[in-house]
C-alpha positions in Angstrom: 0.0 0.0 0.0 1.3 3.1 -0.9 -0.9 5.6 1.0 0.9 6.1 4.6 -1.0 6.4 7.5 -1.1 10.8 8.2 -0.1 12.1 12.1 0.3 15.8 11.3 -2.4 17.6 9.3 -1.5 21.2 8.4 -3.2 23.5 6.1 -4.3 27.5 6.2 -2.9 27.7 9.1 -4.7 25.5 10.9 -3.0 22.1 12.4 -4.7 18.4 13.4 -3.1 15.9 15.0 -3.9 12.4 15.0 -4.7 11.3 18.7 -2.5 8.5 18.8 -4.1 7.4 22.8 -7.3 6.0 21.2 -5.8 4.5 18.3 -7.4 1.9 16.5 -10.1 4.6 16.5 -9.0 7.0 14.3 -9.4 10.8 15.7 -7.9 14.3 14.7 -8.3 16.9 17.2 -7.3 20.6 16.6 -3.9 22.5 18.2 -5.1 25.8 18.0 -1.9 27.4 19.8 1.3 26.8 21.5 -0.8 25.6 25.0 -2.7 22.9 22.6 0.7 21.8 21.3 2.6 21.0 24.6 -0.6 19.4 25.9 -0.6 16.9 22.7 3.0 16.6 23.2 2.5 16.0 27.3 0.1 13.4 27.0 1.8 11.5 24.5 -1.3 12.1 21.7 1.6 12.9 18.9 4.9 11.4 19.8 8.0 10.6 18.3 10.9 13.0 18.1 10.4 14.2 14.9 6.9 14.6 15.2 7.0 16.1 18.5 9.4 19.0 17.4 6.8 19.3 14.0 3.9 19.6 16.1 5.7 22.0 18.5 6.9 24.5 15.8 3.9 24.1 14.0 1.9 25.3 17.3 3.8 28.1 17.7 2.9 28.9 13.6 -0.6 28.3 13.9 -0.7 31.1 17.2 1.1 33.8 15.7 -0.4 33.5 12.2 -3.5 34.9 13.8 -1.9 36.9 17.1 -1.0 40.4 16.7 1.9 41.7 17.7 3.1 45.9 17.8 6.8 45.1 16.8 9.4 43.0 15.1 10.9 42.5 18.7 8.1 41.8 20.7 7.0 39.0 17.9 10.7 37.9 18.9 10.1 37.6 22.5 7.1 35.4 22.0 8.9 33.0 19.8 11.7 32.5 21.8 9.3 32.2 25.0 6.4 30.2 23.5 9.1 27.7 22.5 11.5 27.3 25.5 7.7 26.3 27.2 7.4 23.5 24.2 10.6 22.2 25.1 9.7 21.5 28.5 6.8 19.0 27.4 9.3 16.1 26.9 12.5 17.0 27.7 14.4 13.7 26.6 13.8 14.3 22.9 16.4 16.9 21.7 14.9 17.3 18.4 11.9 19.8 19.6 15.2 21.7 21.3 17.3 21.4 18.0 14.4 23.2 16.2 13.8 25.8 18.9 17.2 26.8 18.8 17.4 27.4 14.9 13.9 29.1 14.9 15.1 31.3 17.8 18.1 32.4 16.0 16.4 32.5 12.7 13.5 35.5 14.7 16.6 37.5 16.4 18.5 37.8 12.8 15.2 39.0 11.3 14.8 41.1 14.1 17.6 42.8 13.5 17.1 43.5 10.2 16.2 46.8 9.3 14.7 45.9 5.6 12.5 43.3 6.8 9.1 43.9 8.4 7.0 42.1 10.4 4.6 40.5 8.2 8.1 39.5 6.2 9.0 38.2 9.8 6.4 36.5 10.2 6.4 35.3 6.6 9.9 33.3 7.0 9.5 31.6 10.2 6.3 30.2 8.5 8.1 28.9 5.4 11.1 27.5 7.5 8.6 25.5 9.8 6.5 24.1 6.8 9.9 23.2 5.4 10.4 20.9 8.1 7.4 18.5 6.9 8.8 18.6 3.9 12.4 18.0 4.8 11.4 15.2 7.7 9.6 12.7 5.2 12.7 13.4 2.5 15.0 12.3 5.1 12.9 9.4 6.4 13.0 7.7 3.1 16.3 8.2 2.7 17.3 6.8 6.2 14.9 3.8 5.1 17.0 3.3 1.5 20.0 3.7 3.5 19.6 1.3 6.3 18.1 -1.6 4.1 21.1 -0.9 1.9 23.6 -1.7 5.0 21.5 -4.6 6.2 21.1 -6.4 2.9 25.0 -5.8 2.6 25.6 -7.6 5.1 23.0 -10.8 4.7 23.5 -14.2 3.2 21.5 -16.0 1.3 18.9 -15.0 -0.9 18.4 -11.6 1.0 15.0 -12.3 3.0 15.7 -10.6 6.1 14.5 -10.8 9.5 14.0 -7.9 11.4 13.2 -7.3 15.5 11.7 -3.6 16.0 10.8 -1.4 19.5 8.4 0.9 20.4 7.3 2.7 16.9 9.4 4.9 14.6 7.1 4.6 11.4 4.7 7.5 10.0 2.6 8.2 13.7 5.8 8.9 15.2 7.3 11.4 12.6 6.0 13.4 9.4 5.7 10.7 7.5 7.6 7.2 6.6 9.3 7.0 9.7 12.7 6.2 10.9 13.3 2.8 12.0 10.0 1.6 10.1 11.0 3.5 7.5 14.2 0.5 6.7 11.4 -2.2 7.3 9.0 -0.5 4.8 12.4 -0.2 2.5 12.9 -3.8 2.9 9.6 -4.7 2.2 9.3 -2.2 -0.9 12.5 -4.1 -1.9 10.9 -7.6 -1.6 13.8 -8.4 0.8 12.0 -8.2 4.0 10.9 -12.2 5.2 9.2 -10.5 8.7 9.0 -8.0 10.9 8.8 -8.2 15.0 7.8 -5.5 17.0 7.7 -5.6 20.8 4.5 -4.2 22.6 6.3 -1.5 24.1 5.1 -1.7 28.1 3.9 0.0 29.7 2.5 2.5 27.4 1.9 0.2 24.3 3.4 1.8 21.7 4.2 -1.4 20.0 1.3 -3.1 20.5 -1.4 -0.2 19.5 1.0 1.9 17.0 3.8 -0.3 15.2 1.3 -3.3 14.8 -1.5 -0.9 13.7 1.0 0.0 10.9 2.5 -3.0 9.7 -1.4 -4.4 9.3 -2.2 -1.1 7.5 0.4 -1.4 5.0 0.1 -4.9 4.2 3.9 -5.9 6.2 4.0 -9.4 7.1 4.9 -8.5 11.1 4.5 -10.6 14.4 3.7 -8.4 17.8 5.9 -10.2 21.0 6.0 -9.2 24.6 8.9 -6.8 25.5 10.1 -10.3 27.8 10.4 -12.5 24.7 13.3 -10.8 22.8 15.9 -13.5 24.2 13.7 -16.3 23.3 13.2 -15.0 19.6 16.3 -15.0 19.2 17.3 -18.1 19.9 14.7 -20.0 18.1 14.1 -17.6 14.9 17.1 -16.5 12.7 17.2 -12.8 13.5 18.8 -10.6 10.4 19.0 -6.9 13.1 17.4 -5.1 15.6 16.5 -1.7 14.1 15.8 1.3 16.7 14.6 4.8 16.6 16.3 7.6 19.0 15.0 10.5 21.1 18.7 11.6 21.7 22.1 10.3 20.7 24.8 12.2 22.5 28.5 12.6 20.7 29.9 9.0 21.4 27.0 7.3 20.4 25.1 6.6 23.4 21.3 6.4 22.4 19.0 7.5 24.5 14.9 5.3 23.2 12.3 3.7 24.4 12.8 2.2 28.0 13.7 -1.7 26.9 16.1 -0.7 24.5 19.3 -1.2 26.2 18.4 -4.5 27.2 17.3 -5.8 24.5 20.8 -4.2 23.0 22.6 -6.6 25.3 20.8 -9.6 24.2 21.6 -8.6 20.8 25.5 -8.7 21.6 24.6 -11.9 22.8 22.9 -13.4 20.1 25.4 -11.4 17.6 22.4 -10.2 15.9 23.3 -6.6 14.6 22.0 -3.6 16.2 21.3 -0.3 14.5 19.5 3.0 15.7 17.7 5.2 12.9 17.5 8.6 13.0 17.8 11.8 11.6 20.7 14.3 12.4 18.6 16.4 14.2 18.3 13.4 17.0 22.4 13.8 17.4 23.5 16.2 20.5 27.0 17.0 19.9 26.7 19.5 23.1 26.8 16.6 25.6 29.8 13.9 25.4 27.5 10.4 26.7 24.4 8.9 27.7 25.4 10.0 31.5 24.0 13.8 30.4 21.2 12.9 29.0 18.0 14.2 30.9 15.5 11.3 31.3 12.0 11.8 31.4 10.1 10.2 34.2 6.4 9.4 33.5 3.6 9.0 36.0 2.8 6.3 38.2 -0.7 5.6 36.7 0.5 4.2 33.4 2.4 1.3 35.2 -0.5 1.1 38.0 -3.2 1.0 35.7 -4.6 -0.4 32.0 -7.8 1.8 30.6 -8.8 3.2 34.4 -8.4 -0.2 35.8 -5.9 -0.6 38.4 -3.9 -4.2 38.0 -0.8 -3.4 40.4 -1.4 -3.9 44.6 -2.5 -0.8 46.0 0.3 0.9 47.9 2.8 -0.4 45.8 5.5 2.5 44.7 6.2 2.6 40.8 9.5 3.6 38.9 8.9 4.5 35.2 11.3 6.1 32.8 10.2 6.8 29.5 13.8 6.0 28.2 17.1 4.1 28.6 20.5 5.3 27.3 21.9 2.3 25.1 25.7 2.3 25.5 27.4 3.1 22.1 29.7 0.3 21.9 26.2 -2.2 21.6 25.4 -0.4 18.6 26.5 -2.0 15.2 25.6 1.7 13.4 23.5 4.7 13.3 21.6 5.1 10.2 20.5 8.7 9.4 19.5 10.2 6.4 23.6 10.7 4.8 24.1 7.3 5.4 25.5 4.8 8.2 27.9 5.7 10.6 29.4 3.7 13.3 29.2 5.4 16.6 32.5 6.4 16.5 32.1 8.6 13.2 29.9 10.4 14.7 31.9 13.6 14.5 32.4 13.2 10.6 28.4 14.7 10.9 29.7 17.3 13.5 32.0 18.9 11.0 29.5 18.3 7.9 27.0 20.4 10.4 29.3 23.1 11.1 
């Protein structure tokens, strides 16, 4: 099937989000402003780092499209505010900072230009956060060609692969394509792809309600296992890689995803099963050396406590969730963004290229 599932709608200047908490049922609801948009981002209706920084931005476009403002600088002021507040939502995911940073510095050189005005202002932060739904499915499919190019490299036989996904990386989580799912939807586009696993994700599901809603969708022969039988898969089924998204990956490597990641990047090692995170370039935080400064968001009690209202854990009973783990770098195999696959290592190659 061609036609991928749509998270982010965006037209006239008005934004809908698929709310990805009742999925099956299918549900847009409307981000009016920048309050809309960290609530969406909060609750976990839009996730995914790409998508959350998207959904961000295009919050903060869809409130001062229609807010008036007296000057170029205090236009400036509410940027830079309104989007230091997104950040905050989910602090783990250094995209939505990434693209607060180069929209900030985009408002204060137009604010210092004397031969724009502030429609023109206005006008370019617009365009550069509508480019970024443009850019983010561009780059997904080439992280997808990429990393089906390095797995299939390395395959023998007659190139049906194998592969073990977590959480989901596919078109809910990002503009459109995806990351991770993106090089299973490659592989399957290439008729190399024999099955795909996804884990269920505990405790929030993302597995179970997202990934295997989109491998169904799009006709991808896929398999949904609990997050406890990774070991056991791969010891009985011939496992070609595990393929990963990222929230963060700081300058060494170290990955910061979904909490079960790191463990089942041990297992991996184990099995010698090849590991690879996909992500764009934006996920890459050359400002902090490791894993060890990576900020990582705890989530509320109830979601481990509770399924749908019901409570299934003894009452009294204290609860320890983090939405991530940091993945050591020297457990991943590569890093597949959307310029091709670098070992963890060669990280900085992208540094300078950014620079």
């Amino acid at each position: 099937m061609d036609t991928t599932l749509e998270s982010i709608r965006w037209e006239n200047g008005k934004l809908e989000i698929l709310d990805q908490t009742l999925l099956p049922r299918t549900k847009y609801i409307p981000v009016t402003g920048v309050e809309d948009g960290w609530h969406v981002i909060r609750n976990m209706q839009v996730r995914g780092a790409p998508a959350i920084a998207i959904v961000g931005c295009l919050s903060l476009v869809a409130e001062i499209t229609k807010d008036d403002h007296r000057d170029k600088k205090s236009l400036r002021q509410d940027v830079e505010g309104k989007l230091n507040y997104l950040v905050s939502a989910r602090p783990t995911a250094v995209n939505m900072k990434i693209a607060a940073d180069e929209l900030i510095h985009l408002a204060n050189k137009l604010t210092k230009d004397t031969t724009v005005n502030i429609d023109q202002m206005k006008e370019s932060l617009i365009d550069s956060v509508e480019l970024m739904l443009i850019k983010d499915i561009a780059d997904n499919k080439a992280i997808g060609d990429f990393g089906a190019e390095e797995i299939l490299k390395h395959t023998h036989g007659d190139g049906a692969v194998k592969i073990l996904t977590h959480c989901n990386t596919g078109s809910l989580a990002t503009a459109g394509y995806g990351t991770a799912l993106g090089v299973i939807r490659s592989l399957h586009k290439k008729h190399n792809l024999d099955h795909a696993y996804c884990t269920e994700t505990r405790p929030y599901f993302q597995g179970a309600r997202l990934t295997a809603y989109e491998l169904v969708y799009e006709g991808i022969p896929g398999t949904l296992i609990c997050d406890d039988m990774v070991a056991a898969l791969m010891k009985s089924t011939n496992i070609s890689a595990v393929v990963v998204g990222a929230d963060r990956v700081a300058a060494n490597g170290d990955t910061a995803n979904k909490i079960g990641t790191y463990q089942i990047a041990i297992v991996a090692q184990y099995h010698n099963v090849p590991f690879y995170v996909a992500a764009p370039r934006t996920s890459i935080d050359f400002s902090i050396p490791c894993g060890d400064y990576i900020v990582i968001e705890e989530r509320p009690e109830r979601e481990m406590s509770h399924i749908k209202n019901e409570r299934i854990a003894s009452c009294g009973i204290h609860c320890w969730n983090p939405a991530f783990d940091v993945t050591p770098a020297r457990l991943i195999t590569g890093i597949i963004t959307e310029v091709g696959v670098f070992r963890p290592k060669d990280l900085i190659k992208l540094k300078t290229e950014r620079n």
